[in-house]
N, C-alpha and C positions, 0 to 999 in steps of 0.2 A: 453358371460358372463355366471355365474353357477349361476342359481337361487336359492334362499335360502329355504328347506323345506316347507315352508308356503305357499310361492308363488306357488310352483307346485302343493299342496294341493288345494291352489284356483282356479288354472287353471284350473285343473279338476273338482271344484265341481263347480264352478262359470261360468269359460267364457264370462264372461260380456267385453264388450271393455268400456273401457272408456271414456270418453271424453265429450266435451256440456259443459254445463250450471254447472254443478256440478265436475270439471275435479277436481280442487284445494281441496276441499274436498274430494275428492276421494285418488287424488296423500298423502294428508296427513292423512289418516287412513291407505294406504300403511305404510308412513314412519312410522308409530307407530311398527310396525315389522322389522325394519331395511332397507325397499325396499325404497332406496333412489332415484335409477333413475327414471327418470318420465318414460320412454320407457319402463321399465318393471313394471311401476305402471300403465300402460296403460292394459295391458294384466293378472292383477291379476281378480281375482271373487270377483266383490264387494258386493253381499249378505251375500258373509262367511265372508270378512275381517272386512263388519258394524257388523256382528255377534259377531265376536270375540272382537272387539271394545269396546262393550256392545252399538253400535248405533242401535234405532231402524228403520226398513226397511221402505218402502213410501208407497211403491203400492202390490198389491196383487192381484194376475189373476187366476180363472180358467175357462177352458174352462168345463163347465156343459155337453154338450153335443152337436157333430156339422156333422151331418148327416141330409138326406131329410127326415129322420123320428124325427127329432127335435133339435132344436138349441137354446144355451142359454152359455153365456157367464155372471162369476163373476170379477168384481172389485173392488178393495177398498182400501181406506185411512184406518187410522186408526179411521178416525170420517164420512167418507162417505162411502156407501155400494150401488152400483150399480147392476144393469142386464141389459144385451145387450141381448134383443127378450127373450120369454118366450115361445119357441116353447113345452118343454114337459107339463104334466098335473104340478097342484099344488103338489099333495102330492108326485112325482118323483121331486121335483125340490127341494123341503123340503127335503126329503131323500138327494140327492146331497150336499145340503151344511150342509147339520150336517157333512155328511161324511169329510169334512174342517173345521167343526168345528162353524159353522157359522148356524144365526138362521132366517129363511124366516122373523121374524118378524120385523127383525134390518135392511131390506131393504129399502133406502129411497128413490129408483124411477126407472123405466124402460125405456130403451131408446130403442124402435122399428126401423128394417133396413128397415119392408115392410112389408104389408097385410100377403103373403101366412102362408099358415097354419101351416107349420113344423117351426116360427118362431113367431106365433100366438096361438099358440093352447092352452095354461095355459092363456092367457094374463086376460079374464075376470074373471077366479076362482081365478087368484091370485088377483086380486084387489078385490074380494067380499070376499074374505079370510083377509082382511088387520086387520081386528078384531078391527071393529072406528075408525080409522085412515084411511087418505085418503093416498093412495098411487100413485104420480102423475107417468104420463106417459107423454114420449116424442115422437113426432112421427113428421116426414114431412107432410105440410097440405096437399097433394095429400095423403097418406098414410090414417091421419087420415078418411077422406072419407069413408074407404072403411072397416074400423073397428067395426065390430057387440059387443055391450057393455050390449044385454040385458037391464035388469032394473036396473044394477048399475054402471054408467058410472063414471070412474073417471076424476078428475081433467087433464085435455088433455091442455099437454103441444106442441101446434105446432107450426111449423116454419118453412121458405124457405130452402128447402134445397142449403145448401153452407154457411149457415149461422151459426157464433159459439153462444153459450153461456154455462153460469156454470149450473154444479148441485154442492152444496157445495165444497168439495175441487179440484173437477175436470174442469178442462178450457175444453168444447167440440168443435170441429169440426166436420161440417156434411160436407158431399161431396155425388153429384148424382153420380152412377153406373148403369151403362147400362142392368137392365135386364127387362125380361118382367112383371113387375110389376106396379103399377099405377105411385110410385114415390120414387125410391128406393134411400136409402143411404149407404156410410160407415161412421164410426167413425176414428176419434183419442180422445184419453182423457188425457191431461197432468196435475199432479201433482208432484209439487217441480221438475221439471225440468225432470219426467217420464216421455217418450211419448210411450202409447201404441198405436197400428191401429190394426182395427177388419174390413176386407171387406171379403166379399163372394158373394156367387150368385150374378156376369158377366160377360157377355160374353167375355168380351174382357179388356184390361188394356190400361185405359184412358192418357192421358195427365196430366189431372185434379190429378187423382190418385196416378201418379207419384212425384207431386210435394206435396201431401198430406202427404204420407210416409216417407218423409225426413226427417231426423233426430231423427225416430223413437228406441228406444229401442228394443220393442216388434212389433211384425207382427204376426198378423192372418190373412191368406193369403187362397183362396179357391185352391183346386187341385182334382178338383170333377172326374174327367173320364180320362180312357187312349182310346183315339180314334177308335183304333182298338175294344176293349172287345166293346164299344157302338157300332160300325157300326155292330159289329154279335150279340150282346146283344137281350134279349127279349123284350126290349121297341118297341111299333107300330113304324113306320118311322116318321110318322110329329111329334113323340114324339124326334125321334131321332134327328131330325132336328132342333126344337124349341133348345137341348139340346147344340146343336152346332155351333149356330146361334149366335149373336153379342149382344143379348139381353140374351143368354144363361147362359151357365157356365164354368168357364176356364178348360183348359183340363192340363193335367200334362206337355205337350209340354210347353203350353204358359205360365203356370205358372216358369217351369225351365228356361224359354226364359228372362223370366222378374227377376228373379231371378239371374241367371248369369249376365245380364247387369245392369239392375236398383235397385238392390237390395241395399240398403245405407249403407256404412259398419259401421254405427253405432250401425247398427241390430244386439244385442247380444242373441236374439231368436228370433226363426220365427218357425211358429207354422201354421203346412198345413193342413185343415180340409176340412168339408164340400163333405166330399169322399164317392161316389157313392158303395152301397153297392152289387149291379148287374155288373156297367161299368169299376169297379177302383178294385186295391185290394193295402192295404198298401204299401208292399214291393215293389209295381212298383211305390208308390209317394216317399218313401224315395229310392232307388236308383236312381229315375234322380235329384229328391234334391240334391242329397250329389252329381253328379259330377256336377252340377251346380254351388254346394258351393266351390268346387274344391280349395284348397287353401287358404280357409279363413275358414276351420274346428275349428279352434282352437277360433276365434272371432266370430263366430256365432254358437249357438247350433241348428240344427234341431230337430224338433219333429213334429211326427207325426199323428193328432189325430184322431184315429179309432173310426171308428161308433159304437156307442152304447156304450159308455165308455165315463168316465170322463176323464180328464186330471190329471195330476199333477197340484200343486202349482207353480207358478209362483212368487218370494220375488226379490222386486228392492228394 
């Protein structure tokens, strides 16, 4: 069938697959453009068509910054504003989301993956920065443990890891991942039928993990090293080792492995971070990406996010 201008418009700028919880609403802001088949209402971009609708969008992602030298992920409703880890200082993190437009102060809680420090390192300035207001933090009670809060601890929101609950508009899931940390997690965060996942730093892809990311919209997925640049790389060996080990970090093999087989095709972005700036170099994460995605280009967008850079916007 010839698709009608619009539609190839959205293909292009959108790529979202459709389908889930919100398929009927979706299928019928199609049909407001004339795209009556559902099969090809399946495959328009539903960021530009709720755009042009005049519907406003749910969820909002970016990725602040996702490198060993600091990690920080934005989310948000239009009435909830999250952070996944607070690895850079306060006043880069401030910079960062003006740059979206967005104001450190309208943050209403941080959700921690694990102690280490590239995902730690803002966490107490931004809570002594909250300017009277308490700014709560989530963390797994192995996590919490091992978090230095100085003299102004915030309100510590902890829990078992595997366990969900809300922050405002967001339903959470926690899930363990396998690294050498005291008591690490990943997220999903669903709002209005959005499911995003944020995992990074493990060595390996769980079981657990697999059934976590199902039916996910969005993916934030690690693809920290390509095996060869680490085994010649300058890191010591039992650095190399830890790096490579099952408590480690996925390697661009394992991540394309998982990606090719277990990837959900509901995933209309998938977003590979977490990239070693010594062992990895972009252009070798998106090439084994894309023959990974082999096939389904069109329903899922790769991107790829480089160290020391923000991301783009993210509009479900």
């Amino acid at each position: 069938m010839a698709f009608p201008p619009v539609l190839r418009l959205a293909f292009v700028a959108g790529r979202v697959y459709m389908h889930g919880k919100n398929f009927e609403a979706k299928t019928n802001s199609a049909k407001l453009f004339g795209i009556n088949d559902e099969s090809a209402a399946r495959w328009t971009g539903y960021p530009l068509l709720k755009a042009l609708a005049g519907v406003g969008l749910i969820v909002k992602i970016c990725i602040l910054a996702s490198s060993s030298a600091g990690n920080s992920a934005f989310i948000a409703t239009e009435r909830t504003r999250l952070l996944i880890d607070a690895g850079l200082s306060r006043r880069e993190l401030k910079k960062r989301l003006a740059a979206i437009g967005e104001d450190i102060a309208n943050i209403d809680a941080v959700l921690v993956t694990h102690e280490h420090s590239d995902h730690t390192n803002g966490l107490s300035a931004l809570v002594r920065g909250a300017e009277g207001r308490s700014l709560p933090v989530y963390l797994s009670c192995g996590t919490a443990r091992f978090v230095d809060w100085g003299e102004c601890a915030p309100p510590v929101e902890s829990f078992q890891a595997g366990r969900g609950f809300t922050v405002g508009d967001f339903d959470i899931a926690s899930f363990t991942i396998p690294h050498d940390a005291a008591d690490p997690v990943g997220y999903t965060l669903t709002a209005e039928g959005i499911k995003v996942a944020i995992v990074t730093d493990l060595g390996y892809v769980t079981d657990s993990l697999r059934v976590h990311l199902r039916g996910a919209d969005m993916v934030v997925l690690e693809s920290n090293h390509d095996l060869e640049m680490l085994r010649v790389g300058p890191y010591p060996w039992p650095v190399k080792q830890r790096v490579m080990s099952r408590r480690g970090h996925l390697s661009n093999e394992v991540a394309a492995d998982f990606i090719r087989n277990d990837l959900d095709t509901r995933v209309s972005t998938l977003v590979l971070g977490h990239i070693s700036e010594h062992n990895n170099h972009p252009e070798l994460v998106r090439n084994l990406a894309s023959k990974a995605l082999r096939g389904r280009e069109l329903f899922t967008r790769l991107v790829v996010a480089e160290p020391g850079m923000q991301s783009e916007v993210f509009c479900y």
